[in-house]
C-alpha positions in Angstrom: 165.8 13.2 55.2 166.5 12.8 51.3 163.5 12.5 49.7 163.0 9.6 48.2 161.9 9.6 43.9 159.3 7.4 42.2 161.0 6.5 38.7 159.5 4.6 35.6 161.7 2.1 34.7 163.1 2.3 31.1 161.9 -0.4 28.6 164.3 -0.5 26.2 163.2 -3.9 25.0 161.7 -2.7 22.0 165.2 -1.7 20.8 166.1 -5.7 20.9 162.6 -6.7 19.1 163.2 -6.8 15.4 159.2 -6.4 14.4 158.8 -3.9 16.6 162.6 -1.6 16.3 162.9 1.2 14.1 166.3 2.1 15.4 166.4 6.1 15.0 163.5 6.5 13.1 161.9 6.6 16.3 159.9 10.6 17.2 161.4 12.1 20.4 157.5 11.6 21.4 157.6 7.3 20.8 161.3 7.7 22.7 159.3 8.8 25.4 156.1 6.5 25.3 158.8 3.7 24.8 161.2 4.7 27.7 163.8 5.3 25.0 164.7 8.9 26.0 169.0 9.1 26.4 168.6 5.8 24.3 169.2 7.0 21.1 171.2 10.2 18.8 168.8 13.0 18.7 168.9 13.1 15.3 165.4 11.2 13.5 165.8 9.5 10.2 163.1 8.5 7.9 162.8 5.0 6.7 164.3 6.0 3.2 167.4 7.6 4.5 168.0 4.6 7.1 167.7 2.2 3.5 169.8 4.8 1.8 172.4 4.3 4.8 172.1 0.8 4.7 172.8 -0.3 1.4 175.4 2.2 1.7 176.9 0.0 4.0 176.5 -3.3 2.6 178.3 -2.2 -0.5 180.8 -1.5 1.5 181.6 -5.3 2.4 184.5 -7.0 1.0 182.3 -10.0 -0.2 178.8 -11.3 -0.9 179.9 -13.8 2.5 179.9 -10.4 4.1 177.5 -8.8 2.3 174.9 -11.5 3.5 176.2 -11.4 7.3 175.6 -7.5 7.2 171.9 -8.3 5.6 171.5 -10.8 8.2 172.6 -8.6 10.9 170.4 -5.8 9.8 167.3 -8.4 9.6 168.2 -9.4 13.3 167.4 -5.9 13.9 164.8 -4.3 12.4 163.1 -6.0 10.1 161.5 -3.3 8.2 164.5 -1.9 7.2 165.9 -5.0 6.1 162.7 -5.9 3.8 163.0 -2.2 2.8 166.2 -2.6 1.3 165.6 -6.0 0.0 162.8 -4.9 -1.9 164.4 -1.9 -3.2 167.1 -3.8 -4.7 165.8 -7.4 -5.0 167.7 -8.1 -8.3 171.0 -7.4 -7.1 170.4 -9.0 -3.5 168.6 -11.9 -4.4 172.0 -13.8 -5.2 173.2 -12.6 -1.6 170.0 -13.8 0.6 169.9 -16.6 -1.1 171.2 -18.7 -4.0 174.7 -18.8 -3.9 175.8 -17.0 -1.2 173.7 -18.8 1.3 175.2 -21.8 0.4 178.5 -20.6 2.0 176.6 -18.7 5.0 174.8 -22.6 5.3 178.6 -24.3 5.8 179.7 -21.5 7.7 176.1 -21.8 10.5 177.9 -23.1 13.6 181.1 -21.2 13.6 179.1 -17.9 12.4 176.3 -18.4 15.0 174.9 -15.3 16.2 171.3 -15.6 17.3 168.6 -18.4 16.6 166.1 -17.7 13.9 162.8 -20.2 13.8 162.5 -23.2 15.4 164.7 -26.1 15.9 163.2 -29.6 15.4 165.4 -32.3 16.7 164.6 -36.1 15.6 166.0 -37.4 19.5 163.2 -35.0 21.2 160.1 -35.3 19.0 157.6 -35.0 21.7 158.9 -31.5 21.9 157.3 -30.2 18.5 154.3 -28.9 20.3 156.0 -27.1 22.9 158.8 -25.3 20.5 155.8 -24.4 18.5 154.0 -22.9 21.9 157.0 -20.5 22.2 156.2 -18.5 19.4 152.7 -17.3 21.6 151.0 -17.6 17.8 147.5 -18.4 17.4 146.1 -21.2 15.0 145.1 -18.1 12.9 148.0 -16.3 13.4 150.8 -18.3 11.0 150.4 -18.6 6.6 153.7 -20.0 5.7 156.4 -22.7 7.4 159.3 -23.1 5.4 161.1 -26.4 6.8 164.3 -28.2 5.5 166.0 -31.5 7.3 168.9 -30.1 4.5 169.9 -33.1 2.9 170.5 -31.8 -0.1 171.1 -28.1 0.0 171.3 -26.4 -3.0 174.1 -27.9 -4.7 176.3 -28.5 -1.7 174.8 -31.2 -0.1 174.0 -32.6 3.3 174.6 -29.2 5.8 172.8 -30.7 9.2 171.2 -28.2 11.3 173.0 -25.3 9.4 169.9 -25.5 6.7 167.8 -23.5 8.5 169.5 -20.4 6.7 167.6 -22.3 4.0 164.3 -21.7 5.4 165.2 -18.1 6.7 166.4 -17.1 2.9 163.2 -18.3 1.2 161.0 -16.8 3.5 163.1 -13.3 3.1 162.0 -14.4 -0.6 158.6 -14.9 0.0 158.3 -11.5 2.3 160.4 -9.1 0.0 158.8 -10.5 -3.6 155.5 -11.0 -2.4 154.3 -9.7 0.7 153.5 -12.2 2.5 153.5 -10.9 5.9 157.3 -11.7 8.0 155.0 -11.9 11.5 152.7 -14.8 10.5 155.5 -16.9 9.0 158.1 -19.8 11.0 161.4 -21.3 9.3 162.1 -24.5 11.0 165.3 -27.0 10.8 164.0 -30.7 11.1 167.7 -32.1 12.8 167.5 -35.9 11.5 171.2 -35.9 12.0 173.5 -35.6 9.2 176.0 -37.2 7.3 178.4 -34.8 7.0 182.0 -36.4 8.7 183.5 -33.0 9.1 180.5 -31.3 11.2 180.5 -34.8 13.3 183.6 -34.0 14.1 183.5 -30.3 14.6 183.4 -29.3 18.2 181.4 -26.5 17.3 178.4 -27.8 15.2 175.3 -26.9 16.5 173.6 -29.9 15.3 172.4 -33.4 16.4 175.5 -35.2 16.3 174.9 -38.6 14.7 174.4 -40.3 11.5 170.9 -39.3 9.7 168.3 -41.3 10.8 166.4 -42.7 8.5 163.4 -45.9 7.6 160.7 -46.1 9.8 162.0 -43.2 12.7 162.3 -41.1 10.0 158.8 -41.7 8.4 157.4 -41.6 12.1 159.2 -37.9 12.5 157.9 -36.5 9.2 154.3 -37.6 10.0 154.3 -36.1 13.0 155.9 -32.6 12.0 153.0 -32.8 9.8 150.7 -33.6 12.0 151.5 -31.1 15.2 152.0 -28.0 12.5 148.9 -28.6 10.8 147.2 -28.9 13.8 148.7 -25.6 15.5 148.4 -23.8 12.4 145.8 -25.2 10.0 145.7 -22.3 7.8 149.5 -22.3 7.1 151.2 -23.4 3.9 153.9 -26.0 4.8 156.8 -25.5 2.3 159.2 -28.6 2.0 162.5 -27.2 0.7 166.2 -29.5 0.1 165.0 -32.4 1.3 167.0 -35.7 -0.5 165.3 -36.8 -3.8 163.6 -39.6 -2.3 162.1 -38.2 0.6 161.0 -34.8 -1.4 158.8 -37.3 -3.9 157.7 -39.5 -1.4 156.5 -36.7 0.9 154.7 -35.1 -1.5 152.9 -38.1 -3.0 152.0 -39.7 0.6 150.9 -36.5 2.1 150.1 -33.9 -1.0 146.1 -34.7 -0.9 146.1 -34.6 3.2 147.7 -31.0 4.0 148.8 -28.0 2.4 152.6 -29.3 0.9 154.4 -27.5 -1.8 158.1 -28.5 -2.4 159.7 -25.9 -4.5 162.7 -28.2 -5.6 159.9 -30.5 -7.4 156.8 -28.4 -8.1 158.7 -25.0 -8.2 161.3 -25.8 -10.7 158.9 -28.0 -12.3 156.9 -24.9 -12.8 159.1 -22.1 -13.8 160.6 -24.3 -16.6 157.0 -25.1 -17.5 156.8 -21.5 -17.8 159.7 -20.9 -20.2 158.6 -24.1 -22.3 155.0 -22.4 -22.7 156.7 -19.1 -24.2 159.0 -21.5 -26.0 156.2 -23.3 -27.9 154.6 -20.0 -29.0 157.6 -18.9 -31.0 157.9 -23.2 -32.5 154.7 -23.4 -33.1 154.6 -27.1 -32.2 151.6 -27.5 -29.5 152.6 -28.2 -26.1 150.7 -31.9 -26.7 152.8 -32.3 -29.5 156.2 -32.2 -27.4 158.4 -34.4 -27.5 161.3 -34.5 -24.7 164.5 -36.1 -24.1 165.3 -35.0 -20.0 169.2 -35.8 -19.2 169.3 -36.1 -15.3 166.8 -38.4 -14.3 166.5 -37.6 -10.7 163.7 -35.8 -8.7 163.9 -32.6 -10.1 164.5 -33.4 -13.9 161.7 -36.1 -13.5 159.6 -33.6 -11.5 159.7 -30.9 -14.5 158.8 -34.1 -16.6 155.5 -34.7 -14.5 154.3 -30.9 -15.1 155.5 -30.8 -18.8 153.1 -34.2 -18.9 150.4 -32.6 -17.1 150.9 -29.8 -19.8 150.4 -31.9 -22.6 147.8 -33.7 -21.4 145.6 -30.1 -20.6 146.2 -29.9 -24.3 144.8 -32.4 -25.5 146.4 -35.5 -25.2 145.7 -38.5 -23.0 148.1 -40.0 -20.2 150.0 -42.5 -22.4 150.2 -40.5 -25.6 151.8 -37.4 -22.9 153.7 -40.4 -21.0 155.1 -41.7 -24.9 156.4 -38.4 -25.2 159.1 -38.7 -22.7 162.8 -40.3 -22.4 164.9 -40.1 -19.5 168.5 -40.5 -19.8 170.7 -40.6 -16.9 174.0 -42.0 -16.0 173.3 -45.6 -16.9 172.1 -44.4 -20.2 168.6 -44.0 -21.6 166.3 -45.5 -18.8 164.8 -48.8 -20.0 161.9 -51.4 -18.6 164.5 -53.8 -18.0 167.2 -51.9 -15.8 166.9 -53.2 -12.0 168.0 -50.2 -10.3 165.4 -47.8 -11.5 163.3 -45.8 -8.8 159.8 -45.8 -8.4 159.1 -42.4 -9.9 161.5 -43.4 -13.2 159.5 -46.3 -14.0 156.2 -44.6 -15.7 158.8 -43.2 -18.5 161.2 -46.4 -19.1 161.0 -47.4 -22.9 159.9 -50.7 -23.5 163.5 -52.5 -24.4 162.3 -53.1 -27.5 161.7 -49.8 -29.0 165.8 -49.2 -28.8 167.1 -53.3 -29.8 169.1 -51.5 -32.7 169.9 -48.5 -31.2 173.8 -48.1 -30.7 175.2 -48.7 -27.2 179.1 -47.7 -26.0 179.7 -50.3 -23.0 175.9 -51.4 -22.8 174.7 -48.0 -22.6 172.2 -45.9 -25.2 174.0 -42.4 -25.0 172.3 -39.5 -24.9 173.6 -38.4 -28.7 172.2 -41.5 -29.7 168.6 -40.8 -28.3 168.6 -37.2 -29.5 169.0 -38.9 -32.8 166.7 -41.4 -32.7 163.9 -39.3 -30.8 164.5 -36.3 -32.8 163.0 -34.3 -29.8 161.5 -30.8 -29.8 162.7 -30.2 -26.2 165.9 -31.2 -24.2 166.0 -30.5 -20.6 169.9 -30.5 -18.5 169.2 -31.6 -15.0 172.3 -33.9 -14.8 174.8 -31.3 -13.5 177.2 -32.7 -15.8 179.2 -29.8 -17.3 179.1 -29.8 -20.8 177.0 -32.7 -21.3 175.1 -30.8 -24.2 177.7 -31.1 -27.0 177.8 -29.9 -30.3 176.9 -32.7 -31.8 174.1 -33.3 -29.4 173.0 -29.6 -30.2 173.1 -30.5 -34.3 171.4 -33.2 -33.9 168.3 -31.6 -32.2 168.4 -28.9 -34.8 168.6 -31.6 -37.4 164.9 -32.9 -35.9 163.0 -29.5 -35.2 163.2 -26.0 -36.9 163.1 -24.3 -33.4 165.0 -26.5 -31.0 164.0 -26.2 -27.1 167.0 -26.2 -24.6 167.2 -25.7 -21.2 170.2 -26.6 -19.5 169.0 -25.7 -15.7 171.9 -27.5 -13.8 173.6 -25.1 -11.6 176.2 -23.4 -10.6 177.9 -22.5 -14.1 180.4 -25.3 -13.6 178.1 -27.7 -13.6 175.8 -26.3 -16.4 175.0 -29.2 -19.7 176.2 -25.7 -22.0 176.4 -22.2 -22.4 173.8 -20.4 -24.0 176.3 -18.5 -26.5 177.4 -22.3 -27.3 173.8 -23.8 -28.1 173.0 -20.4 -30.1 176.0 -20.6 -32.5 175.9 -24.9 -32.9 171.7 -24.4 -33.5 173.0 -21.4 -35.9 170.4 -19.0 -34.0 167.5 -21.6 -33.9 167.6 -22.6 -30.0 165.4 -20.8 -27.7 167.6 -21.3 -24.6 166.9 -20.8 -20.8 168.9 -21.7 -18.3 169.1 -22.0 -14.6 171.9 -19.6 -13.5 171.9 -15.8 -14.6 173.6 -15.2 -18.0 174.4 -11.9 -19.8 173.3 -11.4 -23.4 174.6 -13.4 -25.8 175.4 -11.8 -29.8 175.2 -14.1 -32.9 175.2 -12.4 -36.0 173.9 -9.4 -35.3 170.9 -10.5 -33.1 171.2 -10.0 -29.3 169.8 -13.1 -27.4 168.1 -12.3 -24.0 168.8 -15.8 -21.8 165.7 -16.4 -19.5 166.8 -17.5 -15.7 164.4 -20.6 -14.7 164.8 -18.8 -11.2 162.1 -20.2 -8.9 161.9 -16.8 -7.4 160.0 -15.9 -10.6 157.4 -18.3 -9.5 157.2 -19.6 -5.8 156.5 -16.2 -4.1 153.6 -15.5 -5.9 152.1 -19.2 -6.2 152.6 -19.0 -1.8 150.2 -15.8 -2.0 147.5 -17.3 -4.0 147.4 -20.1 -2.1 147.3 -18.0 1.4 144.4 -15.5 -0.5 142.6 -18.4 -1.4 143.0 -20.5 1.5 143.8 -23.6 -1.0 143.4 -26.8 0.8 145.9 -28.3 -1.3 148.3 -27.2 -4.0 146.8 -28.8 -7.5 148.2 -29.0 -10.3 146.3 -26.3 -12.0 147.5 -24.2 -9.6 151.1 -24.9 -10.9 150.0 -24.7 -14.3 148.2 -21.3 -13.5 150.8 -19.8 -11.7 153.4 -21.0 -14.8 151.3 -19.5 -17.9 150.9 -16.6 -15.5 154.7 -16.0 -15.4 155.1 -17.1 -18.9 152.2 -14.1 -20.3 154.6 -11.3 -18.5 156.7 -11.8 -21.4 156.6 -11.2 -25.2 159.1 -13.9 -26.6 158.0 -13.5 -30.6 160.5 -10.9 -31.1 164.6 -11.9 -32.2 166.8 -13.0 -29.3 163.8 -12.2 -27.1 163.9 -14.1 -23.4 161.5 -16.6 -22.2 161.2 -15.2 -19.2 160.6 -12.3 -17.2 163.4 -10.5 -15.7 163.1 -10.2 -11.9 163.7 -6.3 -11.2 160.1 -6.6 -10.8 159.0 -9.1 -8.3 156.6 -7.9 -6.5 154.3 -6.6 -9.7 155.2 -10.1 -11.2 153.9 -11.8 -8.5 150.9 -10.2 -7.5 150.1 -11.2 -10.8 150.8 -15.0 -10.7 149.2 -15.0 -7.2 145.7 -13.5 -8.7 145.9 -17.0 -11.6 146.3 -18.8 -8.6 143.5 -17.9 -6.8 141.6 -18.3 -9.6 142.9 -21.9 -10.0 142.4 -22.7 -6.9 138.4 -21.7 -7.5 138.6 -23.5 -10.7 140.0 -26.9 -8.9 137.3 -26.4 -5.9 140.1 -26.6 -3.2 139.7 -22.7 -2.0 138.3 -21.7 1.1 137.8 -18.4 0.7 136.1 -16.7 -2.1 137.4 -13.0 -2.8 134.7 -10.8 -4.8 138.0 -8.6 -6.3 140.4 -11.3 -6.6 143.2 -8.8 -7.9 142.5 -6.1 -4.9 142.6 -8.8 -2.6 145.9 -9.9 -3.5 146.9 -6.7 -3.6 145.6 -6.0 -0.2 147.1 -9.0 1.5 150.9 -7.9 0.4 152.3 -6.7 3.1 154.6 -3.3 2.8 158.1 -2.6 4.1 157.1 0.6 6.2 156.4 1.9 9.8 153.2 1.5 10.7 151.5 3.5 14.0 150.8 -0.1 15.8 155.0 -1.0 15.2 155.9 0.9 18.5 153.3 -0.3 20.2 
């Protein structure tokens, strides 16, 4: 009789578990404890050669498409090694994780569709949340950050359906490889409201809820209760509204900002990093920041988001609420915004000029242009978020420098065909006077003799490390001197006294920077008495919750 063998089954599962697989870096004595022995080559690699391999191999790619697929794959796999490599070269992959690239990974979802990543939200099942929540097996303690889109207006591309959770996946892999903040306790999730988008209706292979976005009162009803079951099943997590359309970002954030922990990057990030430059601006003008006077071009949320913090700004420096509010003028595409327009939105109306105030101003077709208010304000700072290339002509440029010695332009709009001007432009029509950031990146520009350093308003520079203070601090709420810390914070890593010198740190060092901005937060959040927890060593505790990209004893457990 053949005797019969007791075996120990192989549990190869951890090879399939992205938190947990470190691929060949794996002993021959965790092969064994793992059931991995005949799994793997015998050879062992450390976490350094195994980066060193990999971003060996995402050069290779034909494309930044395929660059980012390759990333993606590799963070489907072993996490570690992903976040190893982003870190490692964050400046050069930033563009590839995120914006642009990801805009064309976002319209390429359904037919690129490998595996699901976070949680999918769908407006016809909403008694569902707290069940698809349940699946993750997290504990109320157990979650600091949800990133959630319902990708109405992503990026610059528009309305993507249920292909916007790459959205939420790319700003989390922002959050993790600039910050720290820890990829295990955080969830991307798509809110599927529909979409509007004729070609994915009719593509027999979108993923997504196929109907027209809901909106009104379903949609309200939706919102409120994503709200309400994350909050509850995670109470200490940061809920991070990102692309959401301009109406529904604002109104979000106003109806529920003072009830749960909301940041939306597209209003209070942006808002904040252009804050920034304009704070390193006004120390080389020398016009105090309650002295400002802007002229936005590109009314919408963002531009009129910006103008909120850039109020809030003026007002922490001395002025009151109307003088700060007086010291702003909107233009958009039906000219400069006045009392008496009909079609103006809710969050326009605080800065439309009393009709009055422009009766001789000149008009082409009914219409005060935006030359003609740069003339007649004589502003000391003109913000682009119009995305209406070119918009910032010379003459508009001359006439700003015709008003202020050190003119204060920042045309954000992106990509670079839809940017109000180019930096080298502004510099030569303001002959060297403009102190320039933009919103896409931009090489050094030369005017006579001087090399000018263009700052990136990149929310990277700011987001990552506002997220960590408020998760050290437990912050109840994001205030707005939290914003404004986490803004001077980014605008004091940079020394712009000096010729041509930018307004903004580069971002080659992210993680550094944003420790930094993360330990203003906390303080802020003190200072604003929303914190719940009260760090003795504010800076070591920062430091202490950043998570590091490396192979930790417990990861093969």
């Amino acid at each position: 009789m053949t005797e019969s063998h007791t075996r120990t089954p192989a549990t190869p599962g951890v090879l399939v578990d992205p938190l947990r697989n470190r691929g060949v870096a794996f002993t021959p004595e965790e092969r064994d404890a793992l059931g991995l022995t005949g799994r793997l080559p015998s050879g062992v690699l450390t976490l350094e050669r195994q980066a060193q391999r990999a971003y060996q191999q995402m050069q290779a790619q034909g494309s930044d498409l395929a660059k980012n697929v390759f990333l993606e794959q590799l963070h489907d796999r072993n996490e570690t090694l992903y976040f190893k490599v982003l870190a490692e070269h964050l400046a050069e992959l930033l563009p590839i994780v995120y914006d642009p690239t990801v805009g064309e990974a976002i319209e390429q979802y359904s037919h690129e569709y490998r595996r699901p990543r976070g949680i999918f939200l769908s407006i016809d099942r909403p008694d569902d949340m707290e069940k698809a929540f349940a699946t993750l097996a997290l504990g109320p303690e157990d979650v600091d950050l949800i990133v959630c889109t319902d990708a109405e207006q992503i990026l610059g591309i528009g309305d993507w359906g249920v292909g916007g959770i790459q959205i939420s996946v790319g700003k989390l892999a922002v959050y993790t490889a600039a910050a720290g903040i820890d990829p295990r306790r955080v969830v991307a999730v798509s809110l599927d409201v529909g979409t509007d988008r004729t070609s994915l209706l009719e593509d027999p292979l979108y993923l997504g809820n196929r109907h027209p976005r809901v909106r009104g009162a379903d949609y309200d009803a939706f919102i409120e209760k994503y709200l309400e079951t994350a909050s509850s099943t995670f109470p200490d997590a940061l809920l991070h509204f990102e692309d959401f359309g301009p109406s529904n970002a604002r109104r979000i954030l106003e109806q529920y900002g003072g009830r749960y922990r909301i940041f939306n990057d597209d209003m209070q990030g942006t808002g904040a990093i252009t804050l920034a430059a304009a704070l390193s601006a006004v120390k080389v003008s020398g016009v105090r920041m309650r002295d400002q006077k802007l002229v936005v071009f590109g009314a919408g949320t963002a531009g009129v988001g910006i103008a909120d913090q850039l109020r809030d700004a003026m007002i922490r420096d001395g002025a009151d609420e109307q003088q700060a509010i007086a010291q702003v003028w909107l233009v958009d595409k039906q000219g400069l915004l006045t009392r008496d327009m009909t079609d103006l939105r809710d969050f326009q109306q605080p800065y439309a000029r009393d009709p009055a105030e422009a009766a001789d101003w000149a008009r082409h077709e009914g219409a005060i242009s935006l030359l003609e208010t740069v003339r007649r304000v004589r502003p000391t700072i003109l913000l682009g978020t119009s995305t209406a290339h070119g918009a910032f002509t010379r003459e508009v440029v001359e006439a700003m420098s015709e008003g202020t010695e050190r003119p204060i332009v920042f045309p954000i709009s992106n990509p670079t065909s839809r940017i109000e001007a180019m930096p080298a432009d502004v510099i030569a029509w303001s002959g060297g006077k403009a102190l320039v950031a933009t919103g896409i990146p931009v090489p050094p520009v030369e005017y006579e003799g001087v090399t000018y350093r263009i700052g990136q308003a990149n929310n990277a520079l700011l987001y990552p490390g506002l997220g960590l203070g408020a998760i050290v601090s437990g912050a109840s709420q994001v205030t707005a001197g939290m914003l404004l810390a986490a803004a001077q914070a980014v605008a004091d890593q940079v020394d712009p006294s000096g010729p041509g010198a930018s307004l903004l740190p580069a971002v080659d060092n992210l993680r550094e920077s944003s420790a930094i901005t993360a330990t203003a937060v906390v303080k802020a959040a003190l200072d604003d008495g929303v914190a719940t927890s009260k760090p003795v060593d504010i800076a070591e505790a920062v430091r202490e919750a950043m998570w590091q990209p490396v192979y930790t004893d417990g990861a093969a457990a």
